[in-house]
Gaussian input, Z-matrix of N, CA and C with variables (Angstrom, degrees):
# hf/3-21g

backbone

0 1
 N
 C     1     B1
 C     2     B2     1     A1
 N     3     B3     2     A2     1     D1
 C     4     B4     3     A3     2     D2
 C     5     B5     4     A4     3     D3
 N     6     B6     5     A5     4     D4
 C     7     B7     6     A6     5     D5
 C     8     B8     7     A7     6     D6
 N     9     B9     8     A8     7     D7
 C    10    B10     9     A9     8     D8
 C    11    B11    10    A10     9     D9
 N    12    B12    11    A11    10    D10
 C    13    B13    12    A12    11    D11
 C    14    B14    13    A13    12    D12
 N    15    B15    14    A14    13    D13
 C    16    B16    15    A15    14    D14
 C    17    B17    16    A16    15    D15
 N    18    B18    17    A17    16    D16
 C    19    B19    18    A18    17    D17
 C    20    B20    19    A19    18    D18
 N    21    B21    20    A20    19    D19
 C    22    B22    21    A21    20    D20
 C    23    B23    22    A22    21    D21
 N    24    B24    23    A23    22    D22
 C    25    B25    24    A24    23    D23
 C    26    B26    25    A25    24    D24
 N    27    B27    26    A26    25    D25
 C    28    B28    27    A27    26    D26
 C    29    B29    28    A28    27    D27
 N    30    B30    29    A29    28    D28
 C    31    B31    30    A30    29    D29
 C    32    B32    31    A31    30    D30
 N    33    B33    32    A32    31    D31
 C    34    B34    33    A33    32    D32
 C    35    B35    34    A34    33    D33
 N    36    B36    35    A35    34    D34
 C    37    B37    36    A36    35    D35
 C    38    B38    37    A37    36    D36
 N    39    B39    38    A38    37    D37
 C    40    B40    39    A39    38    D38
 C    41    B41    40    A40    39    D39
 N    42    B42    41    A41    40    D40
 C    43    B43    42    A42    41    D41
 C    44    B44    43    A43    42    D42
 N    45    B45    44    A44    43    D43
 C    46    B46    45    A45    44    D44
 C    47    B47    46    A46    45    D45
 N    48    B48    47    A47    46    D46
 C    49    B49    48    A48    47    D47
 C    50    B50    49    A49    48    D48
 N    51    B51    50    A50    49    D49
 C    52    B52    51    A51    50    D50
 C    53    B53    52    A52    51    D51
 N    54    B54    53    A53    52    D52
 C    55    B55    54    A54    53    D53
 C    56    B56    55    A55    54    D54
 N    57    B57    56    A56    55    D55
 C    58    B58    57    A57    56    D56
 C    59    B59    58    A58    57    D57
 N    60    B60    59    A59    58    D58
 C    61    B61    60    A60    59    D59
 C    62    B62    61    A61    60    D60
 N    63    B63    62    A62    61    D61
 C    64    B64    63    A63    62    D62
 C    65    B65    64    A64    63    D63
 N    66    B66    65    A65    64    D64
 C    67    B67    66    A66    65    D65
 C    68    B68    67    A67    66    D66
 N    69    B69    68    A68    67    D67
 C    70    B70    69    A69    68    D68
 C    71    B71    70    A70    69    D69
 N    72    B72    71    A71    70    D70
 C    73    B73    72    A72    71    D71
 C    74    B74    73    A73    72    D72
 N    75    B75    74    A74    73    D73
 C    76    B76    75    A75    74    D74
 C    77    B77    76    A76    75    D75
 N    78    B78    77    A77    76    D76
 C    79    B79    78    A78    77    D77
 C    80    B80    79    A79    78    D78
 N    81    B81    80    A80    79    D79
 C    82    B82    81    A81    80    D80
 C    83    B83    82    A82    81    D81
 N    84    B84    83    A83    82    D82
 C    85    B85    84    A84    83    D83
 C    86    B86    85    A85    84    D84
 N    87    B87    86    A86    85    D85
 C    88    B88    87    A87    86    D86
 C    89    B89    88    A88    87    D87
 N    90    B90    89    A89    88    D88
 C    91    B91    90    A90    89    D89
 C    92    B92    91    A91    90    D90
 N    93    B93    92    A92    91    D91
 C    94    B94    93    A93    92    D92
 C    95    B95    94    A94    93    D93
 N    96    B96    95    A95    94    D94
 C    97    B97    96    A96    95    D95
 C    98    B98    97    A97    96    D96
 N    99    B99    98    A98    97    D97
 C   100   B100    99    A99    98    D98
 C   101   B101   100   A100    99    D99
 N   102   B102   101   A101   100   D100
 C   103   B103   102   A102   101   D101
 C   104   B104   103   A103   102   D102
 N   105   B105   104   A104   103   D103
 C   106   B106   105   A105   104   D104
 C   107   B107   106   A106   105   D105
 N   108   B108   107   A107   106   D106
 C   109   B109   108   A108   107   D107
 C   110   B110   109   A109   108   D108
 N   111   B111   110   A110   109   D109
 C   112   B112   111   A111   110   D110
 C   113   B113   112   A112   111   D111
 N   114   B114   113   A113   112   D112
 C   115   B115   114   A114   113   D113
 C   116   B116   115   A115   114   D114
 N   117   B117   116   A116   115   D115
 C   118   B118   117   A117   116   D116
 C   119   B119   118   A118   117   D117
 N   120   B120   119   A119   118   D118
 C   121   B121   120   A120   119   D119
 C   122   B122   121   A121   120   D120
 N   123   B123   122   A122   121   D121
 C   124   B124   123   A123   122   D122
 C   125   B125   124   A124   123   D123
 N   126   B126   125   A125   124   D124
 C   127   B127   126   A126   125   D125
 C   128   B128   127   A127   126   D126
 N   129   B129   128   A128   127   D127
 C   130   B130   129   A129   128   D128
 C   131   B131   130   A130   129   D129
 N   132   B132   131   A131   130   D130
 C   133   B133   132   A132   131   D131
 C   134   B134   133   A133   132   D132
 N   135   B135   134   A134   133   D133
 C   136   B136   135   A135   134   D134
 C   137   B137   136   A136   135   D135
 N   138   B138   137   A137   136   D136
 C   139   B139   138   A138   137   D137
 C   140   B140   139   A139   138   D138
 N   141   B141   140   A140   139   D139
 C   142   B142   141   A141   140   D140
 C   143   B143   142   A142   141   D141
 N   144   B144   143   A143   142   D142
 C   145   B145   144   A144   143   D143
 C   146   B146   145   A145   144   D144
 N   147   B147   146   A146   145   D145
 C   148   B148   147   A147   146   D146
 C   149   B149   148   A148   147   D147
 N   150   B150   149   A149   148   D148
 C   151   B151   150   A150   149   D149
 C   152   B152   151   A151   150   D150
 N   153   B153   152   A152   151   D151
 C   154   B154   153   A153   152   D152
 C   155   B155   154   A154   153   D153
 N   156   B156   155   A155   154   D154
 C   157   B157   156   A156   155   D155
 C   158   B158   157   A157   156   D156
 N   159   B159   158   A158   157   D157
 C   160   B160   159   A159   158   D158
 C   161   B161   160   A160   159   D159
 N   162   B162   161   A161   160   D160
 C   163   B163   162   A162   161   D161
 C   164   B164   163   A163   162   D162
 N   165   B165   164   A164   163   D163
 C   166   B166   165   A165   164   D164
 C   167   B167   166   A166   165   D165
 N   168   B168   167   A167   166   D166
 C   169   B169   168   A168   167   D167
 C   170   B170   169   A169   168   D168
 N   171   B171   170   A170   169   D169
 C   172   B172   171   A171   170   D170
 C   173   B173   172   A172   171   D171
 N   174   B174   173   A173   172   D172
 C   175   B175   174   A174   173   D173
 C   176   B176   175   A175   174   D174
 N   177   B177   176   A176   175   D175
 C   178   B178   177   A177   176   D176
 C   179   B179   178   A178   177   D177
 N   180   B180   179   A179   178   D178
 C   181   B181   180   A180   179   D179
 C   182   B182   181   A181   180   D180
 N   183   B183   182   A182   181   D181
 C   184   B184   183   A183   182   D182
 C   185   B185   184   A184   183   D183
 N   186   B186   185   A185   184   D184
 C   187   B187   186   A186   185   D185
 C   188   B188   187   A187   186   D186
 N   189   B189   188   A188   187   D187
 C   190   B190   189   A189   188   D188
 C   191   B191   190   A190   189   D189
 N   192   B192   191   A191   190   D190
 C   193   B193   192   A192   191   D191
 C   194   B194   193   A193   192   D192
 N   195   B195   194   A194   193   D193
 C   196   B196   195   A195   194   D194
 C   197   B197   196   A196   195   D195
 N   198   B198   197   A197   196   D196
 C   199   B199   198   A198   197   D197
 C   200   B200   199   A199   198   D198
 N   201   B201   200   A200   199   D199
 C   202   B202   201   A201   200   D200
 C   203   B203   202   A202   201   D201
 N   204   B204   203   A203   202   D202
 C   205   B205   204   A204   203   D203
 C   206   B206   205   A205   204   D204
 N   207   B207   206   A206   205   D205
 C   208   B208   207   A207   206   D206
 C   209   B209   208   A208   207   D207

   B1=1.4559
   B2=1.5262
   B3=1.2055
   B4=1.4528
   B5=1.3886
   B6=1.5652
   B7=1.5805
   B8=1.6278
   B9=1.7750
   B10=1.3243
   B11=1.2708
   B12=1.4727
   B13=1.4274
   B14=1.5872
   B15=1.7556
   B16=1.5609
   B17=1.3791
   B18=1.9447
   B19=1.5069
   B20=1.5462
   B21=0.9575
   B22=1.4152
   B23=1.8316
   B24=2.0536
   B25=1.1980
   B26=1.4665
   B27=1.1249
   B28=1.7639
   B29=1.9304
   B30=1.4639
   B31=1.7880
   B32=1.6869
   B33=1.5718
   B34=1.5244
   B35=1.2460
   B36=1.6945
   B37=1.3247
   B38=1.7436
   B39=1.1710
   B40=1.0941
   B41=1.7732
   B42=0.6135
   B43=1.6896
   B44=1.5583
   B45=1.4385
   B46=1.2151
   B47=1.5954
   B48=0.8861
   B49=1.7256
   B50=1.5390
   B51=1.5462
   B52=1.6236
   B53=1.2476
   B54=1.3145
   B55=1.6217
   B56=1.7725
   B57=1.3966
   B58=1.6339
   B59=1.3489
   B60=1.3446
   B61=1.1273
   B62=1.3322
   B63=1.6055
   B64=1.7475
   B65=1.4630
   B66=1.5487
   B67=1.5613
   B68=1.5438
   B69=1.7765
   B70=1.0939
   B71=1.6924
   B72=1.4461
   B73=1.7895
   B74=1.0018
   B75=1.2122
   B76=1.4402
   B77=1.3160
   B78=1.5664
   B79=2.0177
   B80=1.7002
   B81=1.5413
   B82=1.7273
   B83=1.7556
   B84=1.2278
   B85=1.0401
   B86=1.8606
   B87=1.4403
   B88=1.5663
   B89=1.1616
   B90=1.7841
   B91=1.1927
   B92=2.1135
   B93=1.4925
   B94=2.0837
   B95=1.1505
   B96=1.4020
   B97=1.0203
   B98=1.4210
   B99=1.5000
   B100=1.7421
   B101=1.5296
   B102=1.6147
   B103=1.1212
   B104=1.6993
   B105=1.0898
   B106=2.0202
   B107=1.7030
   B108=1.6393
   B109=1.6567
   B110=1.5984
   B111=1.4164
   B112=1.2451
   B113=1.6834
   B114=1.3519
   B115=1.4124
   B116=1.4264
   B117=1.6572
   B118=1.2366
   B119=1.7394
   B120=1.4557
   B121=1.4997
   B122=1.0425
   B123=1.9811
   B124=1.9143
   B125=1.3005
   B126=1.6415
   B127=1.4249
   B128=1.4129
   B129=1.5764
   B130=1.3139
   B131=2.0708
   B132=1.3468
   B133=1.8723
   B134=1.4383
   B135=1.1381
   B136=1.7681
   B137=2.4024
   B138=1.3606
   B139=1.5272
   B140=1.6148
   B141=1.2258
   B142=1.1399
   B143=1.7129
   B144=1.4225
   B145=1.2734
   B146=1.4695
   B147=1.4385
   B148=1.8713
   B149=1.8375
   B150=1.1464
   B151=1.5055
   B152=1.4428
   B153=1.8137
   B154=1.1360
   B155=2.0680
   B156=1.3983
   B157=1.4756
   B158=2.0117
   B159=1.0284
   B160=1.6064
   B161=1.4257
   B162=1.1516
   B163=2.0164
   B164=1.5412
   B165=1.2158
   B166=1.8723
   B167=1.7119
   B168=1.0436
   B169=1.4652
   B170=1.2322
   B171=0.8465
   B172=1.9768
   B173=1.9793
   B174=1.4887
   B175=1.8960
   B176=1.4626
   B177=1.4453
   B178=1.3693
   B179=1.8020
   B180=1.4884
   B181=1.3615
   B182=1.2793
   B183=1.6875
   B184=1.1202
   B185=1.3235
   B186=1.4060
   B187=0.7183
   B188=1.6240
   B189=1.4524
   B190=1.6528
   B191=1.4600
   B192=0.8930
   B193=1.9500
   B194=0.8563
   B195=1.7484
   B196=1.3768
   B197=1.2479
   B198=1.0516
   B199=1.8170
   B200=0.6445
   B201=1.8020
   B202=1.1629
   B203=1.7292
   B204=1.3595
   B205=2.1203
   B206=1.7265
   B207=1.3222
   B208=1.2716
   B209=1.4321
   A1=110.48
   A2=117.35
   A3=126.10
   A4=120.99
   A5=113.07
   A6=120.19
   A7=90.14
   A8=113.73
   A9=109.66
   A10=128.48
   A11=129.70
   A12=129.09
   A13=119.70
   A14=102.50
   A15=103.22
   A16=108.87
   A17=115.74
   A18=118.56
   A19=84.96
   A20=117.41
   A21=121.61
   A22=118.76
   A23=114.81
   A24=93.70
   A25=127.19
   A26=104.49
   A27=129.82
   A28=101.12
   A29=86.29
   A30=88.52
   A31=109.40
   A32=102.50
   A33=110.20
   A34=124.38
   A35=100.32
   A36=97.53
   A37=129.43
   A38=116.17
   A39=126.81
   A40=123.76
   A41=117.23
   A42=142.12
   A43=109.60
   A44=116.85
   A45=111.37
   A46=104.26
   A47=121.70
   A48=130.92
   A49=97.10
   A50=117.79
   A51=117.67
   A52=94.61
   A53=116.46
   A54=113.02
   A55=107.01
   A56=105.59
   A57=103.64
   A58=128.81
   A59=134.87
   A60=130.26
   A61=117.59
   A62=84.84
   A63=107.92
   A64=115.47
   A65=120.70
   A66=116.31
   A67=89.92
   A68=124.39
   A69=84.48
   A70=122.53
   A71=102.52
   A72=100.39
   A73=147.27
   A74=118.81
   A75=131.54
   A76=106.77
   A77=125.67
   A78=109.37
   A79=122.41
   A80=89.70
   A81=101.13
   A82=107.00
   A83=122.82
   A84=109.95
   A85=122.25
   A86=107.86
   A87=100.61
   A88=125.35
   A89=112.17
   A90=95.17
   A91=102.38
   A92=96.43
   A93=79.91
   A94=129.18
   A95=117.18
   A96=128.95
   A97=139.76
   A98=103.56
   A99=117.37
   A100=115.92
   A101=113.07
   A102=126.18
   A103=92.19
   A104=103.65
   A105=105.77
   A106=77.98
   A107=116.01
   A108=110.11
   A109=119.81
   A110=123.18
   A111=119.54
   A112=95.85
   A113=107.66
   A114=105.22
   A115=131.94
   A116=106.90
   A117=113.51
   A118=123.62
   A119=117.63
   A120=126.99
   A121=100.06
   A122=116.41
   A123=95.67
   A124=113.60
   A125=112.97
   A126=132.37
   A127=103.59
   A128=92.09
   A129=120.65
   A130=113.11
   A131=87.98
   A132=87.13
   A133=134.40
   A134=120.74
   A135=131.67
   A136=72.46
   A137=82.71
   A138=89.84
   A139=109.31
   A140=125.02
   A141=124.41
   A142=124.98
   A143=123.83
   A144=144.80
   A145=91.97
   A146=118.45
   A147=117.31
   A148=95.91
   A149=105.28
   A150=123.04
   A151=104.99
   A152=95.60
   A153=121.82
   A154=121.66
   A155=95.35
   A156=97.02
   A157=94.91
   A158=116.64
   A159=122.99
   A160=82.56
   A161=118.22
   A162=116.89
   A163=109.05
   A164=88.45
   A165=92.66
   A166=111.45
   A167=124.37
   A168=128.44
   A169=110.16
   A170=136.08
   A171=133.87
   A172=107.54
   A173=95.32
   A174=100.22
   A175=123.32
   A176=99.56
   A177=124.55
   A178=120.63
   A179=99.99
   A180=97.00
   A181=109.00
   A182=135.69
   A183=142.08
   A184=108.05
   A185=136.59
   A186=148.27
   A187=165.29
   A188=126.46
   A189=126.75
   A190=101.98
   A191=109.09
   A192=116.29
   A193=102.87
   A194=114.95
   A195=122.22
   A196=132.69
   A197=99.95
   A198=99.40
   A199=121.94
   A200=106.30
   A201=130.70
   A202=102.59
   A203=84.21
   A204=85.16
   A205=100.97
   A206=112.26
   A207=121.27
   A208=127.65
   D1=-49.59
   D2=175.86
   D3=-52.48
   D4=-24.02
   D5=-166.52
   D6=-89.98
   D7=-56.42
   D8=172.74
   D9=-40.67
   D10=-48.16
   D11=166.16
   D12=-41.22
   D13=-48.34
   D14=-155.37
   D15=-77.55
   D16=-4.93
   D17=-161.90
   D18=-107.09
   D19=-21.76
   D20=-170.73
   D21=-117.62
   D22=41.14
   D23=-174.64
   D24=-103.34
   D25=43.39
   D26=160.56
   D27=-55.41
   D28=-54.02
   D29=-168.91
   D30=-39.38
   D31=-57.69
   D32=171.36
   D33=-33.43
   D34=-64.44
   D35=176.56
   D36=-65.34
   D37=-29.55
   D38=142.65
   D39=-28.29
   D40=-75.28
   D41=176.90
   D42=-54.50
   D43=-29.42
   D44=-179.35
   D45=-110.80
   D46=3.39
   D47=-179.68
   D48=-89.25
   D49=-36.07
   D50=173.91
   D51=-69.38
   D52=-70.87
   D53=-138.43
   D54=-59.03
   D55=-59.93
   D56=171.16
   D57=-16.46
   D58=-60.66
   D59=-168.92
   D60=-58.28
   D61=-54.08
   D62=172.27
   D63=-43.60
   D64=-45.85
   D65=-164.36
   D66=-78.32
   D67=-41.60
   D68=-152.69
   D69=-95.69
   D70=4.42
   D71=143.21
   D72=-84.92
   D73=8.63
   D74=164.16
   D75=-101.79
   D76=-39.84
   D77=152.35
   D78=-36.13
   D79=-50.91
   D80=-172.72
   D81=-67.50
   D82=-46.02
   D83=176.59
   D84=-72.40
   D85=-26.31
   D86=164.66
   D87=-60.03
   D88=-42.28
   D89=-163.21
   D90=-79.86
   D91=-33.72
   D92=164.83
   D93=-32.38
   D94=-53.84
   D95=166.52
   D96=-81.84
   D97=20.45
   D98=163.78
   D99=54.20
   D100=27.85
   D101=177.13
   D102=-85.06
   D103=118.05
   D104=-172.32
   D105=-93.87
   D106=-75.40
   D107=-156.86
   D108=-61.22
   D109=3.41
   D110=-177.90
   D111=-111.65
   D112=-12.50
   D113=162.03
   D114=-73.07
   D115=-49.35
   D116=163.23
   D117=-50.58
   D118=-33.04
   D119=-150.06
   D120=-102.83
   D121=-17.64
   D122=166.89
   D123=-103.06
   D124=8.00
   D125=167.59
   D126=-40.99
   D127=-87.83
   D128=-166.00
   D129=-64.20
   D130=-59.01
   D131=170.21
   D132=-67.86
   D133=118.82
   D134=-141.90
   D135=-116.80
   D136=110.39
   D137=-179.86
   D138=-126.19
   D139=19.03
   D140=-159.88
   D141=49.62
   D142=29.43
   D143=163.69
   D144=82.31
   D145=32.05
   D146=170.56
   D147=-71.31
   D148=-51.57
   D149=-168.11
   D150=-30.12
   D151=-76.93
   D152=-171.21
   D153=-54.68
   D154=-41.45
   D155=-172.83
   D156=-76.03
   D157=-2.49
   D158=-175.42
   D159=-75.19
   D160=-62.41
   D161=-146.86
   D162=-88.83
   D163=-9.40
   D164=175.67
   D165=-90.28
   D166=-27.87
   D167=170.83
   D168=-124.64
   D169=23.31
   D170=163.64
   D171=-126.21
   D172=-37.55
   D173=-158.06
   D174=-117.98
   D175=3.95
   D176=-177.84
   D177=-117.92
   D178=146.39
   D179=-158.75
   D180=-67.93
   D181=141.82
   D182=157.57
   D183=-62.95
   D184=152.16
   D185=88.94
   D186=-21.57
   D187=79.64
   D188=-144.36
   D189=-118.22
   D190=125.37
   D191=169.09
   D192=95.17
   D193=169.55
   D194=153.98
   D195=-104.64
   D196=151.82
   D197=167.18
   D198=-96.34
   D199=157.88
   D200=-153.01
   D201=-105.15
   D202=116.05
   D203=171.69
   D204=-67.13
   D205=141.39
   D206=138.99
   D207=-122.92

């Protein structure tokens, strides 16, 4: 497995070019939203950004209307 990775570490980079974005708006939006345990749990759990794209469109607050500048 180790030889496969090291001849092949595109995959990585690959793999971490997804996941990044993903974790780190779904961090940013937990912690806005004072979600502490969905903060901690996509901390720690490396899910291939399943986690994260879960809490960003199912567990996270929408947003509706606009505001009004004053």
């Amino acid at each position: 497995m180790e030889q496969y990775l090291t001849q092949n570490w595109w995959i990585i980079l690959l793999l971490s070019l997804w996941v990044l974005p993903w974790k780190g708006v779904a961090l940013w939006k937990s912690s806005h939203n004072n979600h502490k345990w969905w903060f901690i749990a996509m901390l720690i759990i490396n899910s291939l950004a399943i986690l994260e794209i879960i809490y960003i469109f199912f567990f996270s607050e929408k947003k509706t209307g606009v505001s009004e500048i004053k």
